[in-house]
N, C-alpha and C positions, 0 to 999 in steps of 0.2 A: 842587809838588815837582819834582826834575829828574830826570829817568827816562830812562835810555840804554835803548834800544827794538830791539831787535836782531833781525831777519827780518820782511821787511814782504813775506808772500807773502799769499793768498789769507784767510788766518786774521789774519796778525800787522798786515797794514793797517789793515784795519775794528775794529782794538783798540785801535792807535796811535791813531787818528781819534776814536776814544769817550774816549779820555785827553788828546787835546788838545783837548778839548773840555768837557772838566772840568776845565781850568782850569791843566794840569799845565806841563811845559816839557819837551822831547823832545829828545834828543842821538839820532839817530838813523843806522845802518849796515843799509844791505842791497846786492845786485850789480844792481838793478835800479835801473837811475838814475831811468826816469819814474816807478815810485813815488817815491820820494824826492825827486823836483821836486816831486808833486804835494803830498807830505806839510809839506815844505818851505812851501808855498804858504800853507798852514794854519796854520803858525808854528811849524814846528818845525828842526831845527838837523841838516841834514847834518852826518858825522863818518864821517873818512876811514879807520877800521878800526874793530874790536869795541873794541882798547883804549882807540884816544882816546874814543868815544863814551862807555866807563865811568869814563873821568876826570873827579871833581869830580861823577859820578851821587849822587844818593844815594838810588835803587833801580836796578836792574839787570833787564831782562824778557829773554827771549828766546824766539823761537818757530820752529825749522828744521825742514825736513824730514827728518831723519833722525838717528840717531846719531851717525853720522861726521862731521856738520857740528855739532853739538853739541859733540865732542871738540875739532874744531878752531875754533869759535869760543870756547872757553872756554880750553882749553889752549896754544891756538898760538901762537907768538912775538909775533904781535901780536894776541894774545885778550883775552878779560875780565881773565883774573886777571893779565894784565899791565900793564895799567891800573887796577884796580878799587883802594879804599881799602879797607884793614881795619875791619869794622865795617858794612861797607854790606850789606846782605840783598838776596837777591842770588834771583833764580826763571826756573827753564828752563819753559816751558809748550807744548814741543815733546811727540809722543808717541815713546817710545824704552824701549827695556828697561830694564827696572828697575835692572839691574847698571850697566852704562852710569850712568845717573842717581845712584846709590849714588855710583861713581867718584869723577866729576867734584865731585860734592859733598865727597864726603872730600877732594879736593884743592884746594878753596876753603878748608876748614875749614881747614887747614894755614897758611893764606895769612889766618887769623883772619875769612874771610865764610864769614856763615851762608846758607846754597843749601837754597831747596826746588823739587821737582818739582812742577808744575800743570798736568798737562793737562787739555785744556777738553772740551766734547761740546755739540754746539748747532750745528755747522755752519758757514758761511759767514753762512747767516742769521743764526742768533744770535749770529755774531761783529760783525755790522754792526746789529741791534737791542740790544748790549749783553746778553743774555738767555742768556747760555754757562752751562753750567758747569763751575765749575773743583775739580778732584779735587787737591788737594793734600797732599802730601807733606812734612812740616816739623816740629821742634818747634812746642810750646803759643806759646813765645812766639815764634817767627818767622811761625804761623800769623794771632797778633793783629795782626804789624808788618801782612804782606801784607792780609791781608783788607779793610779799606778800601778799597784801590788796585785789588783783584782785582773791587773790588762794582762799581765804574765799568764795568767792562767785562762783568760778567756777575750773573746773578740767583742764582744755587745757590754758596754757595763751602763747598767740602764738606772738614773734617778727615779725613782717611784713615787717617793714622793717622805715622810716621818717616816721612822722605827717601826715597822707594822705591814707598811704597804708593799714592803717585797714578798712579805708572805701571801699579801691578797691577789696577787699579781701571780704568785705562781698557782694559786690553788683554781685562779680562773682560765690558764693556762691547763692544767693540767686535767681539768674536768674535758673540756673541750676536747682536747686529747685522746681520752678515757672513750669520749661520747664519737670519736671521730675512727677513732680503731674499731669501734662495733660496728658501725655503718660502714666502713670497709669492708670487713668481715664477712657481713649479710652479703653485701650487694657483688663479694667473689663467688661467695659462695651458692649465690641463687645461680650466677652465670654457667660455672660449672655443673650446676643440676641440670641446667637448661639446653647445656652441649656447647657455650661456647668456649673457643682454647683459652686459658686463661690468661696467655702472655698476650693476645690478641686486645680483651676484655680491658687487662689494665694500660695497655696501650691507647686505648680509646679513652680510659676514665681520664689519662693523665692526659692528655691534650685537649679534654673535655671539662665542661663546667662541675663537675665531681672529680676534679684533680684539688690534693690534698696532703700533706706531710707525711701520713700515714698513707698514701697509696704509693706516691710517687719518687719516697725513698726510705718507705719502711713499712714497703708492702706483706702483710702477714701470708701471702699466699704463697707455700715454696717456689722458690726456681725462680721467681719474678722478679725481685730485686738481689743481685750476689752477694751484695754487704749484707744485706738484712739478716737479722737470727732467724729468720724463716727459714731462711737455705743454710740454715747449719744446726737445724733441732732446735730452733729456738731457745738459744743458750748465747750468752755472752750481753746481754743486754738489760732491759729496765724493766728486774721484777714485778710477775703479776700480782704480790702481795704489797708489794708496796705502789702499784696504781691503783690498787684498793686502798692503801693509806688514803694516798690522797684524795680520792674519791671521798672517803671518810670524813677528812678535814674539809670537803668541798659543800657534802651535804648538809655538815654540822652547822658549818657558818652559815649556812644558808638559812637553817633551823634558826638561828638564831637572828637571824637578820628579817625572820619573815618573810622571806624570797624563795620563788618556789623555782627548783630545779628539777622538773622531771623526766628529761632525758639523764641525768646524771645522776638520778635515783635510781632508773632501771640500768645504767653501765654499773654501780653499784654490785647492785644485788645480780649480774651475769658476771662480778669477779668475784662476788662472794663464792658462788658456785664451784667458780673455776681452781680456787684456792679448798675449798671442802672437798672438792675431787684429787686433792694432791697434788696442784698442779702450779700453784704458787708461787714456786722456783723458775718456772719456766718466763721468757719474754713473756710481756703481757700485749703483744700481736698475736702468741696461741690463744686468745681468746677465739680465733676463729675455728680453732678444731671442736669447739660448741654447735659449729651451725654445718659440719662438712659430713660427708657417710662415714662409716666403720671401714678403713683402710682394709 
């Protein structure tokens, strides 16, 4: 199939890679050139904006950082729907507010493409083991077009339910998350005040009823899990400014929903922190060098 491949950042490369790799054919746009050589090199096909890339596509992926570059790769003079054929299905797999995602789809739909929301959970690694899952947002049958194409790149491809509900689905995933790394965080780091070993401690959480995704294979405390960016400087993983995004997108809808999220107000404002400190870059498991002494 030929798949115009749109945002080849941290997530959207290691997907592109698993789809050219099953055999697909890739019109591919991003602002980062040496991806796009590298990807290039793999057999896939620079394309000089979003729209030429979805000219002659006949699926449509896209994965941005944000909102705002959602709107303007889809809407923008030289966007998706400015290129794109009526008829081709068409999937954002960026994580962005629900509203936002609604939009931009209603304004496909106009343009007669069917657009669902998919965003993934799995990380970096499971974006480069294929092993994602993807929370999608779509009718029944735009869910059957995508899901083949969705299994290449990941293990779970989950019905959520309309165009919308993958986004609500991940940002209640991801608060949790957000709210579940701090509470690890604290409860390493009181043990360590306290004198116990640490590898001991998470020993006990994970075979105990405070065993959790975050302790028990992506424990922020060094040494304790090997894979995790803890034991490597907290680097190679899921941005602590962008679990502040989401946080962001978590409190907002909440705002808006009249739904009070209070622990995910205060994970919130301790990434705020952590980002104001220059630290943003880093996994956002170093949120625990907030609660630990001066090394």
């Amino acid at each position: 199939m030929n798949i115009a491949f749109i945002g080849l950042g941290n997530m959207g490369a290691p997907m592109a890679r698993n789809l050219l790799k099953a055999g697909h054919s890739l019109n591919l746009f991003d602002l980062n050139q040496a991806v796009l050589a590298e990807l290039a090199a793999l057999g896939g096909t620079v394309s000089a904006s979003p729209r030429d890339a979805a000219q002659g596509a006949a699926l449509v992926i896209t994965m941005l950082p944000a909102a705002a570059h959602v709107r303007s790769v889809w809407l923008g003079e030289d966007g998706v729907l400015a290129g794109i054929a009526a008829g081709t299905p068409a999937v954002d797999c960026s994580t962005i507010d629900p509203q936002t995602a609604r939009e931009v789809a209603a304004a496909a739909a106009r343009q007669g493409v069917a657009m669902a929301d998919a965003p993934v959970s799995g990380g970096t690694g499971g974006a480069a083991a294929g092993t994602l899952t993807f929370m999608v947002g779509a009718t029944a049958e735009l869910f059957a077009t995508l899901q083949p194409v969705l299994a290449q790149m990941g293990r779970n491809i989950v019905h959520c339910g309309d165009v919308g509900t993958g986004q609500i689905a991940k940002i209640c995933n991801n608060l949790l998350l957000g709210i579940s790394m701090v509470g690890v965080s604290e409860a390493m780091a009181l043990g360590d005040a306290l004198g116990i070993d640490t590898q001991v401690l998470a020993g006990i959480i994970n075979s105990s009823t405070g065993r959790c995704w975050s302790s028990d294979t992506y424990n922020p405390w060094p040494g304790v899990i090997e894979t995790a960016p803890a034991s490597r400087g907290y680097t190679g993983g899921f941005g602590a400014d962008l679990m502040l995004k989401d946080l962001g997108l978590a409190t907002e809808a909440a705002r808006q929903a009249r739904q009070p999220v209070v622990l995910g107000a205060v994970a919130q404002q301790l990434y705020q922190a952590m980002s104001l400190r220059g630290e943003g870059g880093k996994d956002f498991s170093a949120i625990v060098n907030s609660y630990r002494k001066p090394q």
